[in-house]
C-alpha positions as CSV (number, residue, x, y, z in Angstrom):
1,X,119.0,94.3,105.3
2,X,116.8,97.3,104.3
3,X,114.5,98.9,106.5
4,X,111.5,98.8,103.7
5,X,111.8,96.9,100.2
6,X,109.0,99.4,97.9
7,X,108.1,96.6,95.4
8,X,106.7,98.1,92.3
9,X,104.9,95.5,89.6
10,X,105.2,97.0,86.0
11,X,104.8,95.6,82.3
12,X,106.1,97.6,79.7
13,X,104.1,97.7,76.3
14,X,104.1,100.1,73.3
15,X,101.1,101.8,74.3
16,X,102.7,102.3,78.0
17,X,106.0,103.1,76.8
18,X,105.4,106.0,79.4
19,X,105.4,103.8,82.6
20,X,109.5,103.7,82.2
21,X,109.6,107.4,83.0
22,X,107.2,107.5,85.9
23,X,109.6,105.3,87.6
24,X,110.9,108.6,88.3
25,X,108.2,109.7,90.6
26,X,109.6,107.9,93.2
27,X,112.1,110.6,93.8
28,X,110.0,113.4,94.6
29,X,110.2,112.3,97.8
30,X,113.1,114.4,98.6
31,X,113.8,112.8,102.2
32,X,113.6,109.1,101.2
33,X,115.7,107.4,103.2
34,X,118.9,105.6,101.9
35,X,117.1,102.4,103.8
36,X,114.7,101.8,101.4
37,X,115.2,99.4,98.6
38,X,113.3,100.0,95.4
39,X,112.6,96.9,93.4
40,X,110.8,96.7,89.9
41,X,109.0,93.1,88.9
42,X,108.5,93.7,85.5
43,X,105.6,90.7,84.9
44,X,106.9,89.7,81.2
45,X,107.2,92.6,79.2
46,X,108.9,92.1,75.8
47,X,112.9,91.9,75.5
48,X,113.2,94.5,73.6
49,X,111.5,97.1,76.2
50,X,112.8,95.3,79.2
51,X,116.1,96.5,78.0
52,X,114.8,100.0,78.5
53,X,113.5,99.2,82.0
54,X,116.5,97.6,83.2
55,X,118.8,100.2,82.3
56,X,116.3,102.7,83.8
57,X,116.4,100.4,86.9
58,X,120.4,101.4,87.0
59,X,119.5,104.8,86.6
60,X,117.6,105.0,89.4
61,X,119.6,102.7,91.4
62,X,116.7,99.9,91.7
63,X,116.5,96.6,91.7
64,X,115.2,94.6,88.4
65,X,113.2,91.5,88.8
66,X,112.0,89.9,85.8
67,X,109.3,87.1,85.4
68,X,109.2,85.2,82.0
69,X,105.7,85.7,81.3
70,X,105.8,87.3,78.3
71,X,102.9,84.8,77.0
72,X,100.3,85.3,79.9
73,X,98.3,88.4,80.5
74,X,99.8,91.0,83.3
75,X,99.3,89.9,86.6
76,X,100.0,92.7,89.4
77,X,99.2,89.8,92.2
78,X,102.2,87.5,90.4
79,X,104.5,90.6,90.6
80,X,103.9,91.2,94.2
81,X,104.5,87.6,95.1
82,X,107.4,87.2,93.1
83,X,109.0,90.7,94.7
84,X,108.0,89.5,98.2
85,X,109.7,86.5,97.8
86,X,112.8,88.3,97.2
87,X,112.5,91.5,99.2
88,X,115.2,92.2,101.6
89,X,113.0,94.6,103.8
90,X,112.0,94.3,107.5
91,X,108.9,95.7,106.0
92,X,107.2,95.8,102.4
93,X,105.5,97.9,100.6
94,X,103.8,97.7,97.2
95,X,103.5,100.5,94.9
96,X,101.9,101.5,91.6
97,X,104.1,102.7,89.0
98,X,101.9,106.3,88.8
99,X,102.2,106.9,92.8
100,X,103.7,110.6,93.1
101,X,105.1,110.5,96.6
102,X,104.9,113.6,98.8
103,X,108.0,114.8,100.6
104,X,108.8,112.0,103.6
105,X,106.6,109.9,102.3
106,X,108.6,106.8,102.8
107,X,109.4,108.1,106.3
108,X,105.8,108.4,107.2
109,X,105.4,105.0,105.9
110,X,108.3,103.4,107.9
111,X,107.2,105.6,111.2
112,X,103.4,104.5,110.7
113,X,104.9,100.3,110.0
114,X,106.5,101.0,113.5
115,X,103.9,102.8,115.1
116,X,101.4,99.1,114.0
117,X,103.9,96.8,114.8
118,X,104.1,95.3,111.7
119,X,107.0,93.0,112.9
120,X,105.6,91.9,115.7
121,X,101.6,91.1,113.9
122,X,102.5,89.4,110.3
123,X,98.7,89.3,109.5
124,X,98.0,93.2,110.0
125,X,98.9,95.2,107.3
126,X,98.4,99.5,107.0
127,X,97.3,101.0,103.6
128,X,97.4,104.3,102.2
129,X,95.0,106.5,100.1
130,X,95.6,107.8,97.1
131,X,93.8,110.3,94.6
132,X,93.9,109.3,91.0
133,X,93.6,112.3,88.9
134,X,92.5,112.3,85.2
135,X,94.2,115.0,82.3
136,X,92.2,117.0,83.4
């Protein structure tokens, strides 16, 4: 069992092609534990690009889900659940494709789970901000 399964929803499109590569960002964190399982729910993106993501998943050394809803529109909540039901984390985080991780990161995250007691309160939960930042 993993310390932390980081579940990370994604659908790759043509006009997101992009979103493959920024599954890289995840290893600016330079002092990620080996603990820590990465899994990608790609929500129904076409065959032809899953392809791309799964062999970037091997790449990268994470775990590919894939939900068959090529049909339906994206939904991030779907992802989630579908990644939580399959997480093999004590704790579990979810994570946007375009989150750039600062060194320890993922340790900071695991210390402050331990710090709340996540395992002992199921219905509290931590969160962590973010800056978006435009092209600019």
């Amino acid at each position: 069992m993993s310390i932390m399964t980081v579940i990370i929803p994604i659908r790759i499109s043509p006009e997101r092609i992009d979103a493959i590569e920024r599954l890289d960002y995840m290893s600016l964190d330079q002092e990620c534990p080996t603990s820590i399982e990465f899994m990608i729910v790609d929500d129904g993106s076409p065959k032809y690009l899953s392809e791309k993501l799964i062999e970037k998943c091997r790449c990268i050394g994470a775990t590919y889900l894939r939900i068959e809803s090529e049909t339906s529109l994206f939904s991030i909540g779907r992802a989630r659940n579908f990644g939580a039901q399959n997480a093999n984390g004590k704790y579990i985080l979810f994570q946007d494709v375009d989150l750039m991780p600062y060194n320890g990161f993922y340790n900071d995250a695991i210390n402050e789970c331990s710090i709340q007691e996540l395992d002992k309160f199921a219905d509290n939960f931590i969160m962590f901000g973010v800056i978006y930042l435009t092209q600019d």
